[in-house]
MDTraj code that builds the backbone (N, CA, C; nanometers):
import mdtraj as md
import numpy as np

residues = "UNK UNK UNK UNK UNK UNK UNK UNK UNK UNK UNK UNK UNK UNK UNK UNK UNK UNK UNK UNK UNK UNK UNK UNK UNK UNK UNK UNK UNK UNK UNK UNK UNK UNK UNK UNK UNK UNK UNK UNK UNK UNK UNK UNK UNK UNK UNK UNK UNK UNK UNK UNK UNK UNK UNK UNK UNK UNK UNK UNK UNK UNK UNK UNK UNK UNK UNK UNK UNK UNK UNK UNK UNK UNK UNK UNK UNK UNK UNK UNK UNK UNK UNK UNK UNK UNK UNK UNK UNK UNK UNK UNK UNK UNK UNK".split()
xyz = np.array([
    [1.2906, -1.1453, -0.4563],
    [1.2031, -1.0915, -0.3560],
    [1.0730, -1.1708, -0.3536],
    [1.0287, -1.1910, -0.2251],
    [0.8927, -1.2798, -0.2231],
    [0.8450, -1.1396, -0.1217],
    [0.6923, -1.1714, -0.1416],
    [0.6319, -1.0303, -0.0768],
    [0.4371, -1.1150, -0.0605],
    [0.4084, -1.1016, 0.0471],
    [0.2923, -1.1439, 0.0640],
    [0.1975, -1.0174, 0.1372],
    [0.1005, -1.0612, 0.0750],
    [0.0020, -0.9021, 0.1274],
    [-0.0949, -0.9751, 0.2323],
    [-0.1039, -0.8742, 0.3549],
    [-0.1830, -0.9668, 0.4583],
    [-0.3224, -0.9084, 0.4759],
    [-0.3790, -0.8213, 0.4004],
    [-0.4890, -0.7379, 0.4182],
    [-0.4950, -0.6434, 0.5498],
    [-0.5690, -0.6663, 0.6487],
    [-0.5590, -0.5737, 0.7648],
    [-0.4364, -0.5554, 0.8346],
    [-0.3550, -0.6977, 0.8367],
    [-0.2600, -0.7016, 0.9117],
    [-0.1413, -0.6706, 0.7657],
    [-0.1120, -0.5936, 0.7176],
    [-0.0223, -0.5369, 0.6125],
    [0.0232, -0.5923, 0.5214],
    [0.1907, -0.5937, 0.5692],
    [0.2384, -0.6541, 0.4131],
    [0.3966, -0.7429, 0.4863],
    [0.4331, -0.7880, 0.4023],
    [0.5461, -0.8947, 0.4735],
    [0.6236, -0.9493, 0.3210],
    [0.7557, -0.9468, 0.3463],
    [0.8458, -0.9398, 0.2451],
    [0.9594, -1.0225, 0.2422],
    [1.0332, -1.0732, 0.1744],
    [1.1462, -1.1069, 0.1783],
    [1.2914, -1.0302, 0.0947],
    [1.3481, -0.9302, 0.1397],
    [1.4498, -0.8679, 0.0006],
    [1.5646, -0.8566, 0.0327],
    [1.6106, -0.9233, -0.0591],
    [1.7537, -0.9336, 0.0052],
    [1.7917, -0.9939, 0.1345],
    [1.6984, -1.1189, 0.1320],
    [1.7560, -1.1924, 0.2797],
    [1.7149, -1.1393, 0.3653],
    [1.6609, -1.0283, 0.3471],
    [1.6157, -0.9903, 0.5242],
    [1.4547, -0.9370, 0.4985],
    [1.4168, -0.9522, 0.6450],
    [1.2585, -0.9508, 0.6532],
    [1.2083, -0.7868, 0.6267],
    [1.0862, -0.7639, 0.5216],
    [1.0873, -0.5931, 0.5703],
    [0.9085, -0.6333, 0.5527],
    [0.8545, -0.5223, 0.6883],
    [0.6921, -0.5745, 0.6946],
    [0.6378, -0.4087, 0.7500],
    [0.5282, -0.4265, 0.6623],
    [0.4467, -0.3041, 0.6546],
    [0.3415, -0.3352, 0.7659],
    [0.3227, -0.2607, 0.8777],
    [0.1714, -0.3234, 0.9743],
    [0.0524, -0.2223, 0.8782],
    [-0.0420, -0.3275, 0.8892],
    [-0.1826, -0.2824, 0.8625],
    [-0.2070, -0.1696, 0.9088],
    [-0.3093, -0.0490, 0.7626],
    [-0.3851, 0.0541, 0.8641],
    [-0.5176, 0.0175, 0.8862],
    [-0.5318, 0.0898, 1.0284],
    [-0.6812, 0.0940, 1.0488],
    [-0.8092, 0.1311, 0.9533],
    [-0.8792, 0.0776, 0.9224],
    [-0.9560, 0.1701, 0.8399],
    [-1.0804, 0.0666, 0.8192],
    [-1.2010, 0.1249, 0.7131],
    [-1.3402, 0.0646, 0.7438],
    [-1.3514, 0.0024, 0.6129],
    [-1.2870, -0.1017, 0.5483],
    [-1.2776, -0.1516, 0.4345],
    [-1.4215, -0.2042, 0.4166],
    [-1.4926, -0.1774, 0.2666],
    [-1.6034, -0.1472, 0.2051],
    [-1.5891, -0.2486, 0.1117],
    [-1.5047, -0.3003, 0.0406],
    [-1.5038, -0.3448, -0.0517],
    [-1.3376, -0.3702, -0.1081],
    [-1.3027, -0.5527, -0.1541],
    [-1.1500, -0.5513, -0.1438],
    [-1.1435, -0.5928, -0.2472],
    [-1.2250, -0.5493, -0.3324],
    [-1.2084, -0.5804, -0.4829],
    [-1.1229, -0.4414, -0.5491],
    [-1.0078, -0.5385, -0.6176],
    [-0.8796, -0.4532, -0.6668],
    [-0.8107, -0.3808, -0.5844],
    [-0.7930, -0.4361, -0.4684],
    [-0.6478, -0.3801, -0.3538],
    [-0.5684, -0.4441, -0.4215],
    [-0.5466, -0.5821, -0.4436],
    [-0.4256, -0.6316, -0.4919],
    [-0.3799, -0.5731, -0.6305],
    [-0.4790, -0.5122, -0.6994],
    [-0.4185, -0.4512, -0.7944],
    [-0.3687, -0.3418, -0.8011],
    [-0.3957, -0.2673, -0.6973],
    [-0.3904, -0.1300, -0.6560],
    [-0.2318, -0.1666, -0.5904],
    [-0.2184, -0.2726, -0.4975],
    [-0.1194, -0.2615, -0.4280],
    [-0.0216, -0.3086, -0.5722],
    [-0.0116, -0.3972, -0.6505],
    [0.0982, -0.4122, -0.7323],
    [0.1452, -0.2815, -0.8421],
    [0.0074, -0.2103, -0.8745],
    [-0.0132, -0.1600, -0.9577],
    [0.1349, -0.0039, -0.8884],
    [0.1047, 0.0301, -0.7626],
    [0.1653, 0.1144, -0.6971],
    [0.3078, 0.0243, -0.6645],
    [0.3607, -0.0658, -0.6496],
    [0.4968, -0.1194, -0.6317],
    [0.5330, -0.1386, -0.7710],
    [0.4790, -0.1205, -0.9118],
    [0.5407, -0.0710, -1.0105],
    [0.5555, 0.0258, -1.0404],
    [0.4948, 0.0955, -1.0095],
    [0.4456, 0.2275, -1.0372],
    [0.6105, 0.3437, -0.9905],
    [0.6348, 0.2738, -0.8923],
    [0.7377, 0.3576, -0.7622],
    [0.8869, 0.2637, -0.8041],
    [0.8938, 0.1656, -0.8390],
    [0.9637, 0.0876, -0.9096],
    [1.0738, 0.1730, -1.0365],
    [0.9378, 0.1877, -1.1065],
    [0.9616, 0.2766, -1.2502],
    [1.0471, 0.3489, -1.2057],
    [1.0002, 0.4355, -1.1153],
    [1.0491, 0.6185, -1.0523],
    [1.1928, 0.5624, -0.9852],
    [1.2217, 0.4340, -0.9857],
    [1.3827, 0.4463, -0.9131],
    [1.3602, 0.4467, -0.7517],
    [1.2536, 0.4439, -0.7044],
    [1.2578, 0.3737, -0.5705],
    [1.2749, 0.2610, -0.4903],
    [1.3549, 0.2168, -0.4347],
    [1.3572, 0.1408, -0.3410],
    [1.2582, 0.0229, -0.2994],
    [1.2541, -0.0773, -0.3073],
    [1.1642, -0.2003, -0.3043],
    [1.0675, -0.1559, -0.1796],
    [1.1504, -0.1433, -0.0514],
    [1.0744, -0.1307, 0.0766],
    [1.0236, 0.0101, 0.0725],
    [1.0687, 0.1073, -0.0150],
    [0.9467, 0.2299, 0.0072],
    [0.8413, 0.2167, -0.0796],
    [0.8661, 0.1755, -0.1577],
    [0.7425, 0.0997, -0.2971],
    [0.6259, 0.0223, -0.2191],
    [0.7016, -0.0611, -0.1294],
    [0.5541, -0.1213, -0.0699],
    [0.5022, -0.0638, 0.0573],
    [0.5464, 0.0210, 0.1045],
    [0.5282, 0.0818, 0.2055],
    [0.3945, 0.1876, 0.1537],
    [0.4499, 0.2148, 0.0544],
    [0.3420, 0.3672, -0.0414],
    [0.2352, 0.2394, -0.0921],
    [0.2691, 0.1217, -0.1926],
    [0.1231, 0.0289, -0.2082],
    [0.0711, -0.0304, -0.0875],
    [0.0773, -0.0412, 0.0214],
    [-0.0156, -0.0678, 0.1738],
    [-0.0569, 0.0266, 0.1387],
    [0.0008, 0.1650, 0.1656],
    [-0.1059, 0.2912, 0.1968],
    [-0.2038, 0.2980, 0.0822],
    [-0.1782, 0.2844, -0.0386],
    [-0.2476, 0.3064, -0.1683],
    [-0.3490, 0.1849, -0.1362],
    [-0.3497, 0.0409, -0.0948],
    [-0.4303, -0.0350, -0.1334],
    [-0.5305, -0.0208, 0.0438],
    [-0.4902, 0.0333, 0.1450],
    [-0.6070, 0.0553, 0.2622],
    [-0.6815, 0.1806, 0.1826],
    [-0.6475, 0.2639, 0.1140],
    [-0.7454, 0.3802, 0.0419],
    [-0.8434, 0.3157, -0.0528],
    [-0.7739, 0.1850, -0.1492],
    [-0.8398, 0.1511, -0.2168],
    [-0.9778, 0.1014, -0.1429],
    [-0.9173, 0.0093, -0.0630],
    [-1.0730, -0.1059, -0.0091],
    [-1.1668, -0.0164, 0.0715],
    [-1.1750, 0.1461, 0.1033],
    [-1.2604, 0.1664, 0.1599],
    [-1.3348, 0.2371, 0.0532],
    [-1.3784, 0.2387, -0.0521],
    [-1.4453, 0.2439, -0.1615],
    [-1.4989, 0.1332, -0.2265],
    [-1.6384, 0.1446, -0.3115],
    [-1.7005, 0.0297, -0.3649],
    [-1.6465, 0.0319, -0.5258],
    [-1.6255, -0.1031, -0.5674],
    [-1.5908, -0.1031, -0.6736],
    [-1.4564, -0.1425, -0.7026],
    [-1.3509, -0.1447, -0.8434],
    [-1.2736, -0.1330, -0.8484],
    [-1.1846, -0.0272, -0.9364],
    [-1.2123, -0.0221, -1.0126],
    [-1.1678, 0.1308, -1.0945],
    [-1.2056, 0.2662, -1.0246],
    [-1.3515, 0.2814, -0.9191],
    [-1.3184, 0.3912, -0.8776],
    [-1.2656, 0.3551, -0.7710],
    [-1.2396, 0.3059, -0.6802],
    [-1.1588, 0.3155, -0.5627],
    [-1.0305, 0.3209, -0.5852],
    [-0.9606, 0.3443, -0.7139],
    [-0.8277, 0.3544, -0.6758],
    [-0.7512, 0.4604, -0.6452],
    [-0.7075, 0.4892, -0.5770],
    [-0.6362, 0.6334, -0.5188],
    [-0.5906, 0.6872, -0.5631],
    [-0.6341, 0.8512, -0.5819],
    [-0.5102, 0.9151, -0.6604],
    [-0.3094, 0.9254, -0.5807],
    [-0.2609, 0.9701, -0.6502],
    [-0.1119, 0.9961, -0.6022],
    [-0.1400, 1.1307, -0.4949],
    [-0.1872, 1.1932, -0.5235],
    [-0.2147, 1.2865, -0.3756],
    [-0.2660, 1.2426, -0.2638],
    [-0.3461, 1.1347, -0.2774],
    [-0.4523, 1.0783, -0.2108],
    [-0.3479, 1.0038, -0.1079],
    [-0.2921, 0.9347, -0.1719],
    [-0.1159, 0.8627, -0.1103],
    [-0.0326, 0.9083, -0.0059],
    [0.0201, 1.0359, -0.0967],
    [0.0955, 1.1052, -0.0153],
    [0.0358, 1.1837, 0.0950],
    [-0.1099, 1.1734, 0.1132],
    [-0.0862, 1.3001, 0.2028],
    [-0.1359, 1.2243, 0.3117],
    [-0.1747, 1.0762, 0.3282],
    [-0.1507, 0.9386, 0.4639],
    [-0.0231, 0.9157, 0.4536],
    [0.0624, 0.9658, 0.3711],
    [0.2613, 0.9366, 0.4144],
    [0.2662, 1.0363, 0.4811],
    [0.2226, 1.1495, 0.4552],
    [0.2585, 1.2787, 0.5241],
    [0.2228, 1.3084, 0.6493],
    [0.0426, 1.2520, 0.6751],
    [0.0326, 1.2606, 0.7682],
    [0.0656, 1.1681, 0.8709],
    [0.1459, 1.0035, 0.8404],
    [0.1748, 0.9189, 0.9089],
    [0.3050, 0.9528, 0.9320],
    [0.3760, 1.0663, 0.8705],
    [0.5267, 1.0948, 0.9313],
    [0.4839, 1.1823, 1.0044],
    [0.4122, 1.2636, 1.0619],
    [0.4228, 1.3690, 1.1043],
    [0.3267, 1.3081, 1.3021],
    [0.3164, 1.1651, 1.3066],
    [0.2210, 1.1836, 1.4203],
    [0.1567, 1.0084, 1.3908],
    [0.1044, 0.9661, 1.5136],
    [0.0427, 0.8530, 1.5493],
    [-0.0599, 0.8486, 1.4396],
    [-0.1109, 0.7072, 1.4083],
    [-0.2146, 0.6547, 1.3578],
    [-0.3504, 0.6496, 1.4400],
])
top = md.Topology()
chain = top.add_chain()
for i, resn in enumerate(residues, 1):
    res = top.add_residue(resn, chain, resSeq=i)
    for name in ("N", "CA", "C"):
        top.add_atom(name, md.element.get_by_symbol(name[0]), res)
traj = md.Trajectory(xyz[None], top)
């Protein structure tokens, strides 16, 4: 798997031969110190748990646009509620 992170404009992948791409969320990024860690940190994280490559990075986009709109890097990182509930509300309705 090759997987490149595009910042605003999302995420872009290679798995298994075929293309899988996360679009960017909107949001007022503050600071992009430790998204990338945030975003790997969450595609292991979901890894561990027996998920699926493309829902793993689907959940680290969302985890790493939460991260960058906070200053810093240890506190901006998102909790797991914090996560789920931009999955929840992005299944349920437009961005």
């Amino acid at each position: 798997m090759i997987c490149v992170t595009l910042g605003k404009r999302g995420t872009v992948a290679l798995v298994d031969g075929k293309m899988h791409f996360d679009q960017g969320r909107a949001v007022k990024a503050v600071d992009s110190t430790g998204a990338g860690d945030c975003f790997v940190g969450a595609v292991a994280a979901l890894l561990a748990d027996g998920q699926p490559i493309q829902a793993a990075m689907s959940y680290a986009n969302i985890a790493a646009s939460i991260c960058v709109q906070r200053m810093g890097a240890a506190p901006s990182m998102p909790t797991v509620e914090e996560v789920k509930s931009v999955l929840a509300a992005e299944r349920h309705g437009p961005r």
